[in-house]
LUMRO-705674 format. One record per residue (C-alpha): residue number from 1; x, y, z. Coordinates in steps of 0.2 Angstrom, whole numbers, plus 2048, in hexadecimal, padded with zeros to 3 digits. Example, Ala and Ser with C-alpha at 12.3 -4.5 7.8 and 13.67 -1.06 7.14 Angstrom:
{1,{83E,7EA,827}} {2,{844,7FB,824}} 
END
This chain:
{1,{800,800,800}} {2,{805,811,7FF}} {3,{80E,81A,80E}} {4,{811,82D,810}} {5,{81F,831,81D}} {6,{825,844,824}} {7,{830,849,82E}} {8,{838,859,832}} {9,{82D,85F,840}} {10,{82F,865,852}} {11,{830,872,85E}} {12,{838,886,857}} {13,{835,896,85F}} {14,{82B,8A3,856}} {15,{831,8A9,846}} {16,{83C,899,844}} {17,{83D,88D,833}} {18,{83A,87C,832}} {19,{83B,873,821}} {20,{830,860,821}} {21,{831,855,816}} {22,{823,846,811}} {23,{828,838,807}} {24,{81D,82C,7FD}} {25,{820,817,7FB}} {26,{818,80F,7ED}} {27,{80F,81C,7E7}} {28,{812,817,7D3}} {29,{808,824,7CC}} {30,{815,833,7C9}} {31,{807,83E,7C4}} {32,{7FF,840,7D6}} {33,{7FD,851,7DE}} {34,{805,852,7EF}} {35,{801,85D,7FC}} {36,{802,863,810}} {37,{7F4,866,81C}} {38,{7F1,869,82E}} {39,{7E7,868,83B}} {40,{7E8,872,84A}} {41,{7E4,86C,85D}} {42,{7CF,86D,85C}} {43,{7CF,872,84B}} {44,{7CC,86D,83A}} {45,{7DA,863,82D}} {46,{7DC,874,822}} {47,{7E5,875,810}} {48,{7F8,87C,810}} {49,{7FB,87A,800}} {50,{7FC,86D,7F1}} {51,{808,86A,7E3}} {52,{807,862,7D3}} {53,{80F,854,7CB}} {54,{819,861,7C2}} {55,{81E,86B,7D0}} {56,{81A,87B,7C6}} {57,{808,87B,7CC}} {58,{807,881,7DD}} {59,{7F9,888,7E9}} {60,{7FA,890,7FA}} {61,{7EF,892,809}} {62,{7EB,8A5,808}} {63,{7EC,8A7,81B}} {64,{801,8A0,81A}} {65,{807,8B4,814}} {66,{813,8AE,809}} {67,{81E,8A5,818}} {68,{81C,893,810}} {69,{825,88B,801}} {70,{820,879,7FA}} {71,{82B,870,7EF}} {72,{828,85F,7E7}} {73,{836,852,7E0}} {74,{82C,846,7D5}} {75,{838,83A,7D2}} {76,{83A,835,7E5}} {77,{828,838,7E7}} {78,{82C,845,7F6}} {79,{825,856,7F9}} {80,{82D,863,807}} {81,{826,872,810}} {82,{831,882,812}} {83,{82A,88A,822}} {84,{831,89B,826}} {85,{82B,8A9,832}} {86,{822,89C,83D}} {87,{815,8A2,847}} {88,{80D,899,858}} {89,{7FC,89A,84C}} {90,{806,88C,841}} {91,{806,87F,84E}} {92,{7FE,870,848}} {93,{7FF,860,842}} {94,{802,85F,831}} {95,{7FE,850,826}} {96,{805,84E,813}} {97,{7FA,846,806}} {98,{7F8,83F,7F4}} {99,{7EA,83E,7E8}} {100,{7E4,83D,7D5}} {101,{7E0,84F,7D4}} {102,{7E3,863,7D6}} {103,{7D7,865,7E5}} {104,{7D7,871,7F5}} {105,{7CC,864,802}} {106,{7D4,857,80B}} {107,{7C8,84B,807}} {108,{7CE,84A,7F5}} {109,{7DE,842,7F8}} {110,{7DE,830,7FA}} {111,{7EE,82D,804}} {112,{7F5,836,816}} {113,{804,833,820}} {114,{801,833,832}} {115,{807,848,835}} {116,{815,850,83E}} {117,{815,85A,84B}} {118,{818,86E,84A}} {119,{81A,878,85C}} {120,{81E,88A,858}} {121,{821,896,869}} {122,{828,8A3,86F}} 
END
């Protein structure tokens, strides 16, 4: 079956950077879009951004000013998160995912890893 691991998470101080990483096993199908969401503590999973098979098309979270960069190496079937200016707002879980299509909702992507942990204080 197909397994999405990250890594890269942890604990910074306010306005630190933390760069994650999510890497996908078996997923055969090079033309998948990959993406990050998260979920906050009593909150809903909300979009982060998504990234083609390509890696030229890219859409961000509006509320994420800029401060977040996602990149994508197809060929190793791994996608990263830049994560710059880091706020305490930004602490959540966050879960990478892959699925057939261009799409915002988390319910249109088939495949999740499990999340990692981002603490942001001052």
């Amino acid at each position: 079956q197909v397994q999405l691991v990250e890594s890269g998470g942890g604990l910074v101080q306010v306005g630190g950077s933390l760069t994650l990483s999510c890497t996908a096993s078996r997923l055969t199908a090079h033309t998948y879009v990959m993406g990050w969401f998260r979920r906050a503590t009593g909150k809903e999973r909300d979009f982060v951004a998504i990234i083609d098979w390509s890696g030229d098309n890219i859409v961000y979270a509006d509320s994420l000013e800029g401060r977040f960069t996602v990149s994508r190496n197809t060929a190793k079937n791994t996608i990263f998160l830049q994560m710059n200016s880091l706020k305490p707002e930004d602490t959540a879980l966050y879960y990478c995912a892959a699925g057939a299509r261009m799409v915002l909702g988390p319910l249109g992507y088939e495949y999740w890893g499990q999340g990692t942990q981002v603490t942001v204080s001052s």
